[in-house]
Structure formats: structure tokens, C-alpha cells
C-alpha positions as CSV (number, residue, x, y, z in Angstrom):
1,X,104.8,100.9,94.7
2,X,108.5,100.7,96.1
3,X,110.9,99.8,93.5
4,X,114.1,99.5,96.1
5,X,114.8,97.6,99.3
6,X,116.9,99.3,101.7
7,X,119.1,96.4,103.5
8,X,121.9,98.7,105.0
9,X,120.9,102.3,105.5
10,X,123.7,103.7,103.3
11,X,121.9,102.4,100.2
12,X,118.7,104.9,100.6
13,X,121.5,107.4,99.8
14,X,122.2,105.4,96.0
15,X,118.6,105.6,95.1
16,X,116.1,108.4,94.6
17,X,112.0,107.4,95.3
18,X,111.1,109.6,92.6
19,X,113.5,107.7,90.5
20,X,111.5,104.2,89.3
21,X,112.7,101.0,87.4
22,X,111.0,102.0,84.1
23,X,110.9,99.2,81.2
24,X,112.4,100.4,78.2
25,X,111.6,97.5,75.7
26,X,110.0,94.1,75.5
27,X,109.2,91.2,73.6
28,X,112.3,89.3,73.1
29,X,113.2,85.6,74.7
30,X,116.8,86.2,76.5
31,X,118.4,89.4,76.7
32,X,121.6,89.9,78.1
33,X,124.9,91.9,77.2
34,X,124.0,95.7,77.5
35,X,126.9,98.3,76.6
36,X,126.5,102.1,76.2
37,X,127.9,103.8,73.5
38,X,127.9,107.9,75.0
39,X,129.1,109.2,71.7
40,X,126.3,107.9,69.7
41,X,123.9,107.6,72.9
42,X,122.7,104.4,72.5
43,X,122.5,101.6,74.3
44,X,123.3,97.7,72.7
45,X,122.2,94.1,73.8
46,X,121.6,91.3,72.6
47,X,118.1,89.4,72.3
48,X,120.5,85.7,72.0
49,X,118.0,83.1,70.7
50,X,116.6,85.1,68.2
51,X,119.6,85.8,66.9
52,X,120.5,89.4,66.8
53,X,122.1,92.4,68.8
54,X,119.3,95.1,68.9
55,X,120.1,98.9,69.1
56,X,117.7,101.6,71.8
57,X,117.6,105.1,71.2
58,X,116.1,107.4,73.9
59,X,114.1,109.7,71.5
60,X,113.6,106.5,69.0
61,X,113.4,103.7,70.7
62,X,114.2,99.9,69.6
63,X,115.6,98.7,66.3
64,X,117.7,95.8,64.9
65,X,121.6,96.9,65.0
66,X,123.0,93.8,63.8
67,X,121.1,90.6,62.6
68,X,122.5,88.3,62.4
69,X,124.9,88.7,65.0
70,X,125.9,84.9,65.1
71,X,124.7,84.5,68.8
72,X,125.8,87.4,70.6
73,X,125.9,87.7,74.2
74,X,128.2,90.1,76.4
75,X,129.3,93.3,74.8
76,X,131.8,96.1,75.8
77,X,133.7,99.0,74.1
78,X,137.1,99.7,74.3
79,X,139.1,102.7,74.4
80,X,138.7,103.7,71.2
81,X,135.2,102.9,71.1
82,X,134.6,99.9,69.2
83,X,132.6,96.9,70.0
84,X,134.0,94.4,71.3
85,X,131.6,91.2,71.2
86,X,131.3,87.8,72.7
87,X,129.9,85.0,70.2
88,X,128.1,82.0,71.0
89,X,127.7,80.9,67.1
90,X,131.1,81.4,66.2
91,X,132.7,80.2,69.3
92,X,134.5,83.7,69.0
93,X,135.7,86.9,70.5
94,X,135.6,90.1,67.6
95,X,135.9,94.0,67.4
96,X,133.7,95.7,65.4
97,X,135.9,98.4,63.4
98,X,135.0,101.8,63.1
99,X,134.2,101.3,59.2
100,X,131.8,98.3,60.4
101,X,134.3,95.2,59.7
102,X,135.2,92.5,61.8
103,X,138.4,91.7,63.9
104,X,138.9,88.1,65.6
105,X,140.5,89.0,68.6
106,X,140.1,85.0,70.0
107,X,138.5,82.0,68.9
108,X,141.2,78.9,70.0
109,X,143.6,78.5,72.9
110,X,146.1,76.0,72.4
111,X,145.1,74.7,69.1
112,X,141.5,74.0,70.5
113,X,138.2,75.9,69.8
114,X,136.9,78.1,72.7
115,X,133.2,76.9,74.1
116,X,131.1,80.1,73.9
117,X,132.4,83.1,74.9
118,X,130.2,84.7,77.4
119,X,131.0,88.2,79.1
120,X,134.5,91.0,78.6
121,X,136.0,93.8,80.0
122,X,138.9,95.5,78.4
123,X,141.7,97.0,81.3
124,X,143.2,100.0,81.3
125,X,146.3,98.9,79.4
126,X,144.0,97.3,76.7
127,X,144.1,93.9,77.5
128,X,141.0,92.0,77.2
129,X,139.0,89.7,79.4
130,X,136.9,87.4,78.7
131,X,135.2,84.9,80.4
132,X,134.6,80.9,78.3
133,X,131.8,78.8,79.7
134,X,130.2,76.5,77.7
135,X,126.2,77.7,77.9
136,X,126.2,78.2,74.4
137,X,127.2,75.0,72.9
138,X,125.0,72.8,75.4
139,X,122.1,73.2,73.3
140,X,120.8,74.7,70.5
141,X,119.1,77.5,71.9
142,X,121.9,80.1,72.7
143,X,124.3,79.0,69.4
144,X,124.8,75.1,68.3
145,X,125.2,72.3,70.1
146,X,128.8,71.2,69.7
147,X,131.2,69.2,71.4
148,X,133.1,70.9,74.5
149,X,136.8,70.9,73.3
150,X,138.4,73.0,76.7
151,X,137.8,73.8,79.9
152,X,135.9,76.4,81.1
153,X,138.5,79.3,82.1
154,X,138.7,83.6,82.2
155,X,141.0,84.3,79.0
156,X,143.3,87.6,78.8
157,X,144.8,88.9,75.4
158,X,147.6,91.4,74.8
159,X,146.4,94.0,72.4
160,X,150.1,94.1,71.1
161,X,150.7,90.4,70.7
162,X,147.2,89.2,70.1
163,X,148.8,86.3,72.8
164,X,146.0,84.5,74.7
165,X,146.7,83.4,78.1
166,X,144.4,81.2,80.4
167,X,144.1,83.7,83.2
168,X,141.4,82.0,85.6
169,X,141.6,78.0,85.6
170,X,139.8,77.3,89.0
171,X,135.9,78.0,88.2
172,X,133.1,76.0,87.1
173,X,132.0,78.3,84.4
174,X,133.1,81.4,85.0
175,X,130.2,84.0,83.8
176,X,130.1,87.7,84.0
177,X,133.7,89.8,85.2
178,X,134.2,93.2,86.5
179,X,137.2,95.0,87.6
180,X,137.4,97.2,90.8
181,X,138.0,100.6,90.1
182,X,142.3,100.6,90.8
183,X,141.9,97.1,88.8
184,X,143.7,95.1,91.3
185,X,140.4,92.8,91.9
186,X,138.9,91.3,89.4
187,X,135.2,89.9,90.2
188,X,134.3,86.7,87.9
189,X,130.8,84.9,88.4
190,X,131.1,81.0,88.5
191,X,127.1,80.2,87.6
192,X,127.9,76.5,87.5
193,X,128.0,73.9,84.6
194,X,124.5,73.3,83.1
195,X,122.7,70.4,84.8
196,X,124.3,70.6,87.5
197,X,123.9,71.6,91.1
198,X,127.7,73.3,91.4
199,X,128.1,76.1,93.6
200,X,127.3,79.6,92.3
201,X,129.2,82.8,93.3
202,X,131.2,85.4,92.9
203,X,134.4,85.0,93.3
204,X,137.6,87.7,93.7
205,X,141.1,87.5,92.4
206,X,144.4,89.6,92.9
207,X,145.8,91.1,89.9
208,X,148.7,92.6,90.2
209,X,150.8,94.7,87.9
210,X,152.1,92.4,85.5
211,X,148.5,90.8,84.8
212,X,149.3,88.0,87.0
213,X,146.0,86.6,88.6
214,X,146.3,85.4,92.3
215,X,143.7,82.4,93.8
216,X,140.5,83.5,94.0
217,X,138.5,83.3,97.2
218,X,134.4,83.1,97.9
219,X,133.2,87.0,98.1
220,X,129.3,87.1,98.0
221,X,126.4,84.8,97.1
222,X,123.4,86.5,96.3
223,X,120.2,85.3,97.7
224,X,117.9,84.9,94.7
225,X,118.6,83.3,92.0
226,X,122.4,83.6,90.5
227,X,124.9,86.6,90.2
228,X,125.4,86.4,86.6
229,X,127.0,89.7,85.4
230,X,127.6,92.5,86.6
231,X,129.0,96.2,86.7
232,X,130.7,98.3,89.8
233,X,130.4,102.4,90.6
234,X,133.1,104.5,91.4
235,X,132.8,103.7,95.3
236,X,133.8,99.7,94.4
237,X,130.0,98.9,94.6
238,X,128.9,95.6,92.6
239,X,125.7,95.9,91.0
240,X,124.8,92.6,90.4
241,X,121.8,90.6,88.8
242,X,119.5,88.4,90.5
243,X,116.3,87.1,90.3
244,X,114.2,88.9,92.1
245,X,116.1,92.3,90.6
246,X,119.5,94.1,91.4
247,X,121.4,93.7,93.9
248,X,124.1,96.0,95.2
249,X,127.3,94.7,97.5
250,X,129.8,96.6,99.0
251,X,133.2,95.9,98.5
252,X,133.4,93.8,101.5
253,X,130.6,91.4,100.3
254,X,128.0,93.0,102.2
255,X,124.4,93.5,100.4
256,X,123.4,97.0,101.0
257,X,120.1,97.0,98.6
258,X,117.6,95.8,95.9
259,X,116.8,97.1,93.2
260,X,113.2,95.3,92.3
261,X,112.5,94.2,89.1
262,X,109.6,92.0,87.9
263,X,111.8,89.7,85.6
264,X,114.9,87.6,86.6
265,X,117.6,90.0,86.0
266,X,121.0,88.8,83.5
267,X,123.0,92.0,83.4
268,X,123.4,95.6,83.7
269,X,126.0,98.2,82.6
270,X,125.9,102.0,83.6
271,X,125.1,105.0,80.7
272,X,123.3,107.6,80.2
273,X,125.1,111.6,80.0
274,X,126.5,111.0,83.6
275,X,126.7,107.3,84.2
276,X,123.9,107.8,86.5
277,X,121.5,105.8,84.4
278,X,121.5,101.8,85.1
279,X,120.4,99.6,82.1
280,X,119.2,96.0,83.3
281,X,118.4,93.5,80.9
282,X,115.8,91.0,82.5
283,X,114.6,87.8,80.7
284,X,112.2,89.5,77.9
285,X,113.0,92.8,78.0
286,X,115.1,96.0,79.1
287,X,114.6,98.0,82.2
288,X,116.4,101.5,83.5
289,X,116.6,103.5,86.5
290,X,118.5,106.9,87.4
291,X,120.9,107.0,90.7
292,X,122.6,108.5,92.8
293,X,125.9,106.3,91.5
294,X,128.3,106.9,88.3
295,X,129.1,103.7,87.1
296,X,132.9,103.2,86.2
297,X,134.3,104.5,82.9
């Protein structure tokens, strides 16, 4: 059985054919939001509807890392190496301390409740992205159903200030974000409102120096299902989800390859002791696969 598809040649040099897409874990309803943690070489996600952000250890396996984890969904660390956490439930943006308490690094922009923090990425100079559409207070499934007080925009706060500034206003609902490796791109899903038949994307913006976002323009649609998040290699490569697996795009737009994967795909994040090791959280359960690709830092 072939677990990749080859579309430009260049990709048969990111995979290895004694390498397969291996499933990890299984049994939950919706997982997305994977994160490594090196130092305690772990990987985190969150299984959304149930509730809870679950915890996999290579020689161990699965257990329950945080429950309940008031409707969890994209994860990252920062430079210290806390966990920083998107929350459906609590309409909320936190940092998990190194002694286990919790920050609030966002929950209201202009006096207003956020919708349901989705996906984040914290830059270089510590500021923190994060994307705000409003999945998780459409129905009960993902969070609570609530009443949609802003629009659905890409946030940025100032580690110094704790300032939040609307950063992306143009999108439907933006969805999973990525910076390219010198950070002057910045790579935001727009998945569409729910119910509706709205475009879905990625887009690209120009960031420059002072954290000032450019219009975006159109820079791939993926063939399958919908881009929803994603994470890039040192080359500038997207590794995106789709539904019939993984794809990766060059940083022209172009789709070099497939990963295969026998569940719609959410999201993916890089670990492992080299970054080599791709994590892909697909509908019920978790799938990896070694590379030829580091994944960014």
C-alpha cells in the first residue's frame, strides 16, 4: 500500500516508502490542535466535544492531560515553553504556567466577548496570533451555543502591553495560521462561516517589521475537502490538511504531494527529536509519519 502521492517529482525526495502514516491513537469524536512539547516528549491535542486535551507518550501511549479543558481546540508553546491554548467554552485565549495555573492572555476586543478562539502562533518577538471564528458558539457540540458578539478577525497581542489589536479583518472565518520561516508571510485559512457556501482558502499577508499586516491575496485551494490548519518546514513548505490526507504546497501555491490518510485530516504540527516526525490529527484519531523535512522551530 502507498501512503504518498507524488504530484511534482521534488516531493518523492520529502518522503521515505519505508516510512508509513502509522495511527497512534483512536476513539475520540473531533481531534484537532496537536503541539509537541520536546522537553517532556510528548505530544498534546485536544479530543473537542468530549471535552478534554489528551496527552501521548511514545513509550506510554494515551492519557487524559487536562479534563476538563473547557473546549480546547488549537494549541502552541511559546518560547519559554508554556502552553498557550485556544478555548471554545470560555471564549478565551490562556497560558498554562509552568507551576500549572492559568493566564488569560485574551478573551474581549473592544469591550466585546471573542467568538471561539480557534488556532495561534506565537512570533519571534513574542507576540501572539490568534485566529477568532465563530465554530464554537454555533452549536453546542464544540463549546455553547451563544450569541456572536464580533466579527470574525486574526487577533495579535503584545506580550508587554497585553494590547490586543485586530490584525486580519477581511476573512470569513479565518481558521488555522502559520508564519513563513523569515515571518514576513503569514498564511491564515478562511474555512467559511457555518452554513454557508463561502469560499474556502488559504490566504497570504505581508507582515512587515512593525507587525503591520498588508491585504491578503488568494494563495492555494486544496482539492479535497478544506485547508483547515496547518504547519510549514524549513524550505517554506505548507503542510496542510485535507480530506483525503496531507497536502504539501510550495511556497508559490503549487501542490507538490499527498500524504494519504484514511480520515479527513484537521491539523498537523512537526515533533519528534529532529522535527522530522509529522503528527496529523484526523477526525477520530492521531496519525504520524517520519520525513525527510524538519518542521520549523
Amino acid at each position: 500500500m502507498s501512503f504518498f502521492k507524488a504530484i511534482e517529482p521534488v516531493f518523492n525526495s520529502y518522503v521515505m516508502a519505508n516510512a508509513p502514516v502509522k495511527q497512534i491513537a483512536t476513539g475520540f469524536d473531533w481531534v484537532e490542535g496537536p503541539v509537541w512539547f520536546g522537553g517532556m516528549n510528548c505530544l498534546l491535542f485536544s479530543d473537542i466535544p468530549n471535552n478534554r486535551i489528551m496527552r501521548w507518550i511514545p513509550e506510554s501511549g494515551v492519557s487524559v492531560f487536562r479534563h476538563p479543558s473547557n473546549y480546547s481546540n488549537g494549541h502552541t508553546h511559546d518560547h519559554q515553553g508554556r502552553l498557550i491554548s485556544c478555548e471554545h467554552g470560555e471564549r478565551r485565549v490562556t497560558r498554562t504556567e509552568h507551576d500549572g495555573s492559568i493566564t488569560v492572555i485574551a478573551d474581549q476586543y473592544l469591550g466585546k466577548r471573542l467568538n471561539s478562539p480557534n488556532d495561534v502562533v506565537v512570533k519571534s518577538d513574542g507576540t501572539i496570533w490568534f485566529s477568532d471564528p465563530h465554530y464554537g458558539i454555533k452549536t453546542n457540540y464544540e463549546g455553547y451555543q451563544s450569541i456572536q458578539e464580533l466579527d470574525c478577525q486574526v487577533y495579535r497581542v503584545d506580550p508587554n502591553s497585553n494590547e490586543i489589536e485586530a490584525a486580519i479583518t477581511d476573512m470569513q472565518c479565518p481558521n488555522g495560521l502559520a508564519f513563513s520561516p523569515n515571518e514576513k508571510q503569514l498564511y491564515v485559512a478562511d474555512t467559511g462561516r457555518m452554513f454557508s457556501d463561502d469560499p474556502q482558502h488559504i490566504r497570504v499577508y505581508e507582515v512587515d517589521s512593525h507587525n503591520r499586516v498588508t491585504a491578503g491575496r488568494f494563495f492555494h485551494s486544496v482539492d479535497s475537502g478544506v485547508a483547515d490548519g496547518f504547519r510549514l518546514d524549513t524550505d517554506g513548505n505548507i503542510w496542510t490538511s485535507a480530506a483525503d490526507g496531507v497536502h504539501c504546497i510550495s511556497p508559490q501555491g503549487q501542490l507538490l504531494g499527498k500524504l494519504l490518510v484514511p480520515e479527513v485530516v484537521s491539523n498537523i504540527c512537526f515533533g519528534g527529536r529532529a522535527r522530522h516526525q509529522l503528527f496529523i490529527t484526523a477526525t477520530t484519531s492521531v496519525y504520524t509519519v517520519h520525513l525527510n523535512r524538519q518542521g520549523l522551530r
